[in-house]
N, C-alpha and C positions, 0 to 999 in steps of 0.2 A: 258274524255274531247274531244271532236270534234275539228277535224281541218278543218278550211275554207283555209288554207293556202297549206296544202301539195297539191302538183301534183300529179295525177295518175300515171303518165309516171312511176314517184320515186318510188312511193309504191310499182307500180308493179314489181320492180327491185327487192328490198327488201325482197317480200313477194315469188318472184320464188327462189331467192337466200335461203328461208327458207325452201324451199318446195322441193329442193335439195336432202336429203337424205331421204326423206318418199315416193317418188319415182321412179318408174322406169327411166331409162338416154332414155330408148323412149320416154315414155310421157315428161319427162322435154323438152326433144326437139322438141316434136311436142307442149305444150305449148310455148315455148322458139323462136317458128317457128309463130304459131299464133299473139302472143304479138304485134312482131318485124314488121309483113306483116300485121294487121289489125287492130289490136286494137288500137296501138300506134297510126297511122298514124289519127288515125278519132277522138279518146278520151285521147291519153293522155295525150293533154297540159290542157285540165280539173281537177280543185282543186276537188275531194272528193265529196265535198259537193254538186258539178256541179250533179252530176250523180244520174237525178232523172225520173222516170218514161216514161215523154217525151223523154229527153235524149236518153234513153237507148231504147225505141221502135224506135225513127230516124236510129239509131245504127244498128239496127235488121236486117229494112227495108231496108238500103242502102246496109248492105251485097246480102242479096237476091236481090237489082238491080244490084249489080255487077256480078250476073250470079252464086256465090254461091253455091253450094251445100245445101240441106236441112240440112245433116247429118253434113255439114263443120260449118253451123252455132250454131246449135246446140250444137257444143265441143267448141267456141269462147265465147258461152253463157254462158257455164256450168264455163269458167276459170274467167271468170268476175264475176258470181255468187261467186265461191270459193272465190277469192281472197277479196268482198265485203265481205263475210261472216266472214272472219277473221276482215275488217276493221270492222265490227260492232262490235264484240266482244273486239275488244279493244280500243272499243269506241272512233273510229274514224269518225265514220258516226252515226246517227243518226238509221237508217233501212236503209238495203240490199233490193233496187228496183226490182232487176231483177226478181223475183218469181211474180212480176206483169205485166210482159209484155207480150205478145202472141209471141210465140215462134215455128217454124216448127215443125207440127205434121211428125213423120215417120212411114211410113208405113213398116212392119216387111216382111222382103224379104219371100216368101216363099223358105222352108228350099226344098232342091234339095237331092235328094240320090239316091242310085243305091243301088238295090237288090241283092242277092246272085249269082247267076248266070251273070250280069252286071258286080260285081266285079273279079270274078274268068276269065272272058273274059278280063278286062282291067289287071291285072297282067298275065295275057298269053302275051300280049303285051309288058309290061313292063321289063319281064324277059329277051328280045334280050339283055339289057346291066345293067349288073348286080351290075353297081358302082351306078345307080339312082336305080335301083329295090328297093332297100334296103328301101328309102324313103318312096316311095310310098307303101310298104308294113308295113313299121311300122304305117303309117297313120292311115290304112283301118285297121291293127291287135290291135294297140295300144291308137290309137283319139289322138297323142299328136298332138302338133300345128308343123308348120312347121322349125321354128326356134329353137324347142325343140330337132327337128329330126337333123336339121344338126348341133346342138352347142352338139350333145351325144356322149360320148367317152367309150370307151373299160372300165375306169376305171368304169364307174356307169352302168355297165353290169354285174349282177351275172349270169354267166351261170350256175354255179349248183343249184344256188336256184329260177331259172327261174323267176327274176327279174330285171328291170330298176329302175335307178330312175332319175328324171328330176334336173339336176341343174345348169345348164349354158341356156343359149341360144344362136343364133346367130343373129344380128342384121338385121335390113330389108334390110339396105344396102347390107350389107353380108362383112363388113367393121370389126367389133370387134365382140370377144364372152363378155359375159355378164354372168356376175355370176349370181346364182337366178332365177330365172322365170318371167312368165307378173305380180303373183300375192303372196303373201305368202303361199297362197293354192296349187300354181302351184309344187310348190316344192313338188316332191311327187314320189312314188313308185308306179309303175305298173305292176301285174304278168304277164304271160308271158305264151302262149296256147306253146305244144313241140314243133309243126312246129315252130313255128318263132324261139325257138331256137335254133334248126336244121339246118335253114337257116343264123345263125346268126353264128354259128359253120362254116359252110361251107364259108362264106363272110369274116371270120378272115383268115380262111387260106388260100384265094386267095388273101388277103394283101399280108401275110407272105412274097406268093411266088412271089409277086412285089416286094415288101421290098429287096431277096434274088437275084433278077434275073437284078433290077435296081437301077446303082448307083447315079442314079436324082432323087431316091424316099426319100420324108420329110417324117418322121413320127410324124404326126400333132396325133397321137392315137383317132382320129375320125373315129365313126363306119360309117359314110355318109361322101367319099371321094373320090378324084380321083386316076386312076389307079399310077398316081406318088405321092398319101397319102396328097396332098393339099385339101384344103376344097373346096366343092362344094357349091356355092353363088346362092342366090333365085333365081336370075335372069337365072343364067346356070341350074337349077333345073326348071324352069317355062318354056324353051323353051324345055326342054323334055317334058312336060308335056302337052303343047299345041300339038304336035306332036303327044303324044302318044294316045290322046283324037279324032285328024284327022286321023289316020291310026285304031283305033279301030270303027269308027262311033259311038261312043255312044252319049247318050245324053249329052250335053256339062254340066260340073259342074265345082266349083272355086276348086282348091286345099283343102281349107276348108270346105268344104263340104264333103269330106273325111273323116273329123270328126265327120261329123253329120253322115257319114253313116256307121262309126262305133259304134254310138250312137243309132241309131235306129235299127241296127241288135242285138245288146245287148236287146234292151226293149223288141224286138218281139221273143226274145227267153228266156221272161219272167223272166231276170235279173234285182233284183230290182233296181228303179232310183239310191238311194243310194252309191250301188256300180259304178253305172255308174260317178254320180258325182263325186267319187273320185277316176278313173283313168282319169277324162277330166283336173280334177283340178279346178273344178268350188269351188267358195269361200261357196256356200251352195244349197242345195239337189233343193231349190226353183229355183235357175237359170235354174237346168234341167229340172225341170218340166215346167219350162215357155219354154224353148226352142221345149221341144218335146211335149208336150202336145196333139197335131194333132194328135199323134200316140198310144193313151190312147183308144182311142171309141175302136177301134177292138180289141188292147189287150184285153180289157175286156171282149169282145164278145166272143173272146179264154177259156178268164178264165172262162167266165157266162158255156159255152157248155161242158168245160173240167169238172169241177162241177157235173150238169146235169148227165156227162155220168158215173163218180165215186161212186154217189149216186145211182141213177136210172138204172144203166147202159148201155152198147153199143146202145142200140135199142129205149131207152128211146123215144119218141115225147114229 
């Protein structure tokens, strides 16, 4: 039965309040942040049944006149799609408009990475201070995301069976840890090359001898901390890392893209996607292949000639 009577504003209260635990406490808050800053303000003294095609392109249009982000509107769109989507199914509305409006095309950043030798220069840098080393090394060794790196503790550290496994993270703020991951995929296990757990050996016992030598030291048992074992927060990690990127000259890349170029020295050293998507924690094999794809033509060219030379041999033309 359709209601011409409910408010949006209401439902939309309702329907986050429902969406509560199927979510992560980032997205509910960056939906919860949306709501309150855009949508509210423009659609939600409108009943339901108000929100139809015209509607929702004025909608669109006025975010992109207020200077918008392509990308910002597009997740405003997507939470009004959602939340429409429920009202149609419990037949609240008649049909969910938003799949008919025109909506900001994005264009796919090109993906940025640094090569073997790029990388091996940028931790020569990084190793002057050995409390952010750590970071930036599980990055570039591991692809976890950044907030996986510093919500990771000693406890989900196997060092004898030269394994991690992801399950907290740390907030953007750098405010709370967070149980779980971005995704239920995220949750996950990653082996472990010896170096990094040689270097991961060598980093517990220079806690230790903080631990033993300073009585201002918290033991927070986080492998990414500071020399007195409190946690090292995005923002104090991002000002090393802008630093370390001016003092190295290299080509500027985001933190995350650290993961893509862990991602891509995996595929060029002919490690199937597969396994790649599941040390990134991507929810299926397809995410990686959309991401890296660019990086397939020459693989292949590797494999077409590696081929060629096992058959035919060295000399083959």
């Amino acid at each position: 039965m359709y209601s011409d009577e409910m408010v949006y504003r209401d439902y939309l209260s309702e329907w986050l309040k429902g969406r509560r635990y199927n979510i992560g406490s980032q997205t509910y808050k960056v939906c919860e942040s949306y709501i309150r800053s855009q949508i509210n303000p423009m659609l939600g003294h409108l009943h339901l049944s108000q929100l139809n095609p015209m509607i929702l392109q004025h909608f669109s249009n006025a975010l992109k006149d207020k200077g918008l982000a392509d990308t910002s509107v597009r997740r405003i769109l997507s939470i009004i799609y959602a939340s429409l989507n429920t009202a149609e199914k419990m037949q609240l509305i008649s049909k969910n408009y938003v799949s008919l409006i025109s909506r900001p095309k994005i264009k796919r950043r090109d993906l940025k990475v640094w090569n073997v030798e790029e990388v091996q220069l940028f931790l020569k840098f990084a190793a002057k201070d050995p409390y952010t080393y750590i970071a930036f090394h599980l990055a570039l060794l591991t692809g976890m995301r950044q907030g996986e790196i510093l919500g990771l503790r000693w406890i989900d550290v196997d060092i004898n069976n030269q394994f991690l496994s992801v399950r907290q993270t740390l907030s953007h703020d750098g405010k709370e840890f967070i149980p779980g991951a971005k995704t239920p995929s995220s949750i996950r296990s990653i082996a472990l090359d010896i170096g990094t757990v040689n270097i991961l050996k060598r980093h517990r016992q220079r806690l230790n001898k903080d631990r033993e030598s300073n009585a201002s030291y918290t033991d927070s048992g986080l492998v990414v901390c500071t020399r007195l074992g409190k946690k090292i927060t995005p923002r104090a990690l991002m000002n090393v890392w802008y630093q370390l990127l001016d003092e190295s000259q290299l080509d500027r890349i985001t933190f995350h893209d650290l993961r893509h170029t862990h991602a891509s020295l995996l595929l060029r050293n002919n490690v199937h996607p597969k396994i790649i998507s599941e040390r990134l924690g991507h929810s299926s094999i397809q995410i990686t292949m959309d991401a890296y794809s660019h990086l397939l033509p020459n693989i292949q060219e590797d494999a077409a000639a590696m081929l060629g030379r096992t058959i035919f041999g060295v000399n083959a033309k």
